[in-house]
C-alpha positions as CSV (number, residue, x, y, z in Angstrom):
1,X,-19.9,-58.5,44.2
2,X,-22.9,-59.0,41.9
3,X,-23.8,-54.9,42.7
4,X,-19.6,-54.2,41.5
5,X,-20.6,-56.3,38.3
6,X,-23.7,-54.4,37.1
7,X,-22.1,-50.9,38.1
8,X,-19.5,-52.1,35.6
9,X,-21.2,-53.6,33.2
10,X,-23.8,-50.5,33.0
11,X,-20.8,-48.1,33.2
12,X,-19.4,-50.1,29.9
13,X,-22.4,-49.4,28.2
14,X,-23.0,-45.6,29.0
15,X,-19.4,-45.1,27.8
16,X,-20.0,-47.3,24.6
17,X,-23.5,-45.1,23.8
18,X,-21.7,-41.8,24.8
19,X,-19.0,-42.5,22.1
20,X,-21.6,-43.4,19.5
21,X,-23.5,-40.0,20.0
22,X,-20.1,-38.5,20.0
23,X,-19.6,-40.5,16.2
24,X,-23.1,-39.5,15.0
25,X,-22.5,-35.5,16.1
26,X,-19.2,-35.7,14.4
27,X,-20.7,-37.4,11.4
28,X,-23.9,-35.2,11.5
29,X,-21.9,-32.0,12.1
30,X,-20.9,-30.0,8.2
31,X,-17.4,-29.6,7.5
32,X,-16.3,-26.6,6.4
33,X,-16.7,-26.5,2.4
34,X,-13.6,-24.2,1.7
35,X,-11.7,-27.2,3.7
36,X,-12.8,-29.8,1.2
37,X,-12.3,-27.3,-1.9
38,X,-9.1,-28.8,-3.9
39,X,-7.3,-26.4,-4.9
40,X,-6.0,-25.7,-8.2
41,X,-2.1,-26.2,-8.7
42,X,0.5,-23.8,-10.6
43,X,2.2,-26.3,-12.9
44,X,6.0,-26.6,-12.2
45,X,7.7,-23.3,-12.7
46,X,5.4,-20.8,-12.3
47,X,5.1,-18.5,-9.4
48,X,1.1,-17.3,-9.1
49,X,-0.2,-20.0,-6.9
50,X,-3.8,-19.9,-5.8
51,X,-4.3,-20.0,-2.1
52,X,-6.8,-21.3,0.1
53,X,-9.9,-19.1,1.2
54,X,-8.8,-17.8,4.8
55,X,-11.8,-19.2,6.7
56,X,-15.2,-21.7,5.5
57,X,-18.0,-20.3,3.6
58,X,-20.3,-19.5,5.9
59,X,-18.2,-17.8,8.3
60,X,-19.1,-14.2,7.1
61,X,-23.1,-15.2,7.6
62,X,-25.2,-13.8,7.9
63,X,-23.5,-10.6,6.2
64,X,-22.3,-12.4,3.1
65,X,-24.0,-15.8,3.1
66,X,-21.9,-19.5,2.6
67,X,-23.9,-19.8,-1.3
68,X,-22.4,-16.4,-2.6
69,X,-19.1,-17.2,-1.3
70,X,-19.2,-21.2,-2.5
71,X,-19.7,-20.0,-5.8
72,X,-17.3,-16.9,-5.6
73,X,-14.5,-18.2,-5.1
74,X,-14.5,-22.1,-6.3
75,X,-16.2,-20.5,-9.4
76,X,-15.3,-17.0,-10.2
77,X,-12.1,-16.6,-8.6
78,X,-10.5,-20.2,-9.8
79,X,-12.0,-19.4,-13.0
80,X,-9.5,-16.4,-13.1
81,X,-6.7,-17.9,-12.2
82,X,-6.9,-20.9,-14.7
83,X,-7.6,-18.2,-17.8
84,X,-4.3,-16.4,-16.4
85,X,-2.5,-19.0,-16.8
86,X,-3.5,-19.8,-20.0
87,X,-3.1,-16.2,-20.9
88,X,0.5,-16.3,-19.8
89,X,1.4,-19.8,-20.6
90,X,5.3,-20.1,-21.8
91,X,5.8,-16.0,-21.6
92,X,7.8,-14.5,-19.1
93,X,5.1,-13.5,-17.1
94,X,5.2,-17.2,-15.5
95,X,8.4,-16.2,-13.2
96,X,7.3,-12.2,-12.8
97,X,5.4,-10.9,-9.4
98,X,2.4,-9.9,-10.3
99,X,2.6,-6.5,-9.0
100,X,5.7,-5.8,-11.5
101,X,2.7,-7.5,-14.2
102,X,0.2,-4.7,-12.9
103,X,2.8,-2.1,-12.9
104,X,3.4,-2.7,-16.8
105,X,0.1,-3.7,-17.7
106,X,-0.8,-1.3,-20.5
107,X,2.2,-2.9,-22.1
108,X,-0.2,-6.2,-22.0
109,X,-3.0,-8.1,-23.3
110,X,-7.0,-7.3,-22.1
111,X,-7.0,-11.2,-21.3
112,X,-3.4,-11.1,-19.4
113,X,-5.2,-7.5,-17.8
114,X,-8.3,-8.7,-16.9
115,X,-7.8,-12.2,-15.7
116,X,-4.6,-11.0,-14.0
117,X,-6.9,-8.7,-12.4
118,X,-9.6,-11.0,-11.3
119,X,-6.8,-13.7,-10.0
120,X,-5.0,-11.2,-7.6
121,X,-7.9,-8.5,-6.6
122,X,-10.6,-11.5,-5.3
123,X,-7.3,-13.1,-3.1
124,X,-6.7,-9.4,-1.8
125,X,-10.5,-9.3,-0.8
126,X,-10.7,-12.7,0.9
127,X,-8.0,-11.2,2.9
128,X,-9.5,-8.0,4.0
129,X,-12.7,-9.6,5.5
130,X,-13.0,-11.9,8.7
131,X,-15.6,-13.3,11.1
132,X,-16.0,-11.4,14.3
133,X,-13.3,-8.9,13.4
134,X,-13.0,-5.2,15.2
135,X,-16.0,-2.5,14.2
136,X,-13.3,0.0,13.4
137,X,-9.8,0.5,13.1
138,X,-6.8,1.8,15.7
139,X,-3.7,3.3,15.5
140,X,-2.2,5.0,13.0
141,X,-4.6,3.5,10.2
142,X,-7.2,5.5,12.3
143,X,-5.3,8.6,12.8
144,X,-4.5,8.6,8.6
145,X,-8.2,8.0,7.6
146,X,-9.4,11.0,10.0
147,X,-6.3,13.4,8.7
148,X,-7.3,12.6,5.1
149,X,-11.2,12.1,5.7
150,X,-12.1,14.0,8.2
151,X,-13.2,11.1,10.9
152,X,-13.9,7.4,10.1
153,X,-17.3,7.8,9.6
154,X,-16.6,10.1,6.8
155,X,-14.4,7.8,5.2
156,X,-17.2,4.6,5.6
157,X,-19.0,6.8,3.4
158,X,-16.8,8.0,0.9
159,X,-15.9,4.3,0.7
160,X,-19.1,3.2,0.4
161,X,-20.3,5.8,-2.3
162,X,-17.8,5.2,-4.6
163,X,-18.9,1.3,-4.7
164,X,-22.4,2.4,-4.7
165,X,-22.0,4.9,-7.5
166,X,-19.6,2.3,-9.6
167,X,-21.5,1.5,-13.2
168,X,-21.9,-1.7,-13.8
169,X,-18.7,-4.1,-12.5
170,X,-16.0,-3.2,-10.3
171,X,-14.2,-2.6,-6.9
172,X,-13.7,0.3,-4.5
173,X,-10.6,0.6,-2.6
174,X,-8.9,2.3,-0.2
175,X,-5.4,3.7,-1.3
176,X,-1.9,4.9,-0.8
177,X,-0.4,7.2,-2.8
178,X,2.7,7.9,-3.5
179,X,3.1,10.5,-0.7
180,X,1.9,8.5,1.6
181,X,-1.6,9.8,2.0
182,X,-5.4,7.6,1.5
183,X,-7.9,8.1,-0.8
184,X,-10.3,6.6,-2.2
185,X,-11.2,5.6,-5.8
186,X,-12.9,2.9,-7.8
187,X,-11.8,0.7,-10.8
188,X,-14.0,-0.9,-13.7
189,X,-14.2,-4.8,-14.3
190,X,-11.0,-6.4,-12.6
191,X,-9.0,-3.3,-12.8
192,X,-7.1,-2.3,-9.6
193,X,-4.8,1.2,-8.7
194,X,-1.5,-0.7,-8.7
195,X,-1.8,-0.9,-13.0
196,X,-0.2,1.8,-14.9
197,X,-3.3,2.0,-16.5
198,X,-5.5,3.9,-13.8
199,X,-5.4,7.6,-13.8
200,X,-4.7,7.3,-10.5
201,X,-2.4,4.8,-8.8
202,X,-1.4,3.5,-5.0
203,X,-1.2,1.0,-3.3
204,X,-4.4,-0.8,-2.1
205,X,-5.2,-1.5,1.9
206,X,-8.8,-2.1,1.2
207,X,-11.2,-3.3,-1.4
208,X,-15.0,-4.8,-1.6
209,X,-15.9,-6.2,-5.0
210,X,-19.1,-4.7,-6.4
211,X,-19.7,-7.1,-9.4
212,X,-23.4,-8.7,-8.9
213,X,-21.8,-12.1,-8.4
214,X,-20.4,-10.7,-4.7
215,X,-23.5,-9.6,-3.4
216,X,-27.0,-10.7,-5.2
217,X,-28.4,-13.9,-4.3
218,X,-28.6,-12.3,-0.7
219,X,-28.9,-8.4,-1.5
220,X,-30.2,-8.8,-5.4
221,X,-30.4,-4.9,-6.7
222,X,-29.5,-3.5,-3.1
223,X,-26.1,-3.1,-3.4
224,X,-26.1,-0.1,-0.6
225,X,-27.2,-3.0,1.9
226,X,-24.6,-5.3,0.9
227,X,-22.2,-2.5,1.6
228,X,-23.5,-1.6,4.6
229,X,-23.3,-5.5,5.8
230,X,-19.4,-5.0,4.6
231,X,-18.5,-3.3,7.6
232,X,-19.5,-5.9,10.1
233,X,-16.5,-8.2,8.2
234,X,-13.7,-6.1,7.7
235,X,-10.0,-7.6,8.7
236,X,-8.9,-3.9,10.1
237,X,-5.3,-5.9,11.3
238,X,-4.9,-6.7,7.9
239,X,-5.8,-3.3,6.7
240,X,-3.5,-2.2,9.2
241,X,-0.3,-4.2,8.6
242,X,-1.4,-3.0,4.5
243,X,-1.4,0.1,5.5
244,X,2.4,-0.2,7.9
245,X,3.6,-1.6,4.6
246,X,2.5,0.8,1.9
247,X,4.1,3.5,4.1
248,X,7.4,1.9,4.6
249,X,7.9,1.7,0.5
């Protein structure tokens, strides 16, 4: 009986000690940060609403580290969307898609253009990127980029050259034209191929930002390396269903 009592009693206490180590790794354990971020909110009536980063801050590491992306998107990006909303505060712009903004863009503002711009390109690149995703793409994404490149590896670097050889700030994408086929380009500052402003337009399926703020507290000046790391994040489903949909238009 007094053996039953002790077994008990000592079982009791293993199970109390096991849940406080459970507490203390809980406790002791980082959340996210994106999860704690609070997001800004569109006031009542307007459509652009600024969505929530699609995975924490340090889930690209070590290929774009959790700092870079803190301060990109609760910083930069958010700073975007709040001057866009100022910029179209009481206009009709408040209830229009953003891609009919873009489309007519030249008939707009630099601050609606460029902040616009910053809002909507940094969402479509949070999008195109993911932890552990495939090292290349399949399907018919894969059998466009060799017809119009040659093979894939041609297309990395076209890709990458064009955000390499970018001066000063701005994107490269990957885009649809309008008879169907990809190419590649890149835009200054926030610009993007969907405004009637570019030379040449499409419809984006891919895009890495090249402004300093993406890439330099890990990669300073080397922004070949930082485009090099890019391919080890790239969301090729999303490219793909981008891709499925620009076709279909």
């Amino acid at each position: 009986m007094r053996f039953k009592l002790v077994f008990i009693l000592l079982t009791a206490i293993t199970l109390v000690n096991c849940k406080n180590e459970v507490k203390k790794v809980e406790e002791e354990t980082p959340k996210p940060v994106a999860a704690v971020f609070e997001l800004p909110v569109a006031p009542e009536g307007v459509i652009h609403k600024f969505a929530p980063l699609p995975y924490s801050y340090d889930a690209l590491e070590p290929y774009i580290d959790a700092k870079t992306m803190e301060i990109h998107y609760s910083k930069h990006h958010v700073g975007y969307y709040t001057k866009f909303l100022d910029a179209i505060k009481g206009t009709e712009l408040e209830k229009t898609p953003m891609i009919e903004i873009f489309k007519n863009i030249s008939s707009q503002s630099d601050a609606v253009k460029n902040t616009a711009g910053g809002y909507w390109n940094h969402e479509f690149f949070w999008n195109v990127m993911v932890p552990g995703g495939a090292k290349e793409p399949t399907g018919n994404l894969l059998e466009a980029i060799n017809k119009n490149f040659g093979s894939f590896e041609d297309f990395k670097k076209q890709f990458s050259e064009a955000g390499a050889k970018r001066f000063g700030s701005g994107w490269a994408w990957l885009v649809v034209d309008k008879e169907g086929n990809l190419f590649v380009n890149s835009t200054a500052n926030q610009d993007n191929p969907i405004m009637n402003s570019e030379t040449k337009q499409g419809i984006p399926v891919l895009t890495i930002d090249v402004w300093e703020h993406a890439y330099y507290l890990k990669y300073q000046n080397k922004r070949t390396d930082y485009l090099d790391a890019f391919w080890n994040v790239v969301n090729w489903d999303i490219v793909a269903k981008n891709y499925n949909k620009a076709i279909t238009k």
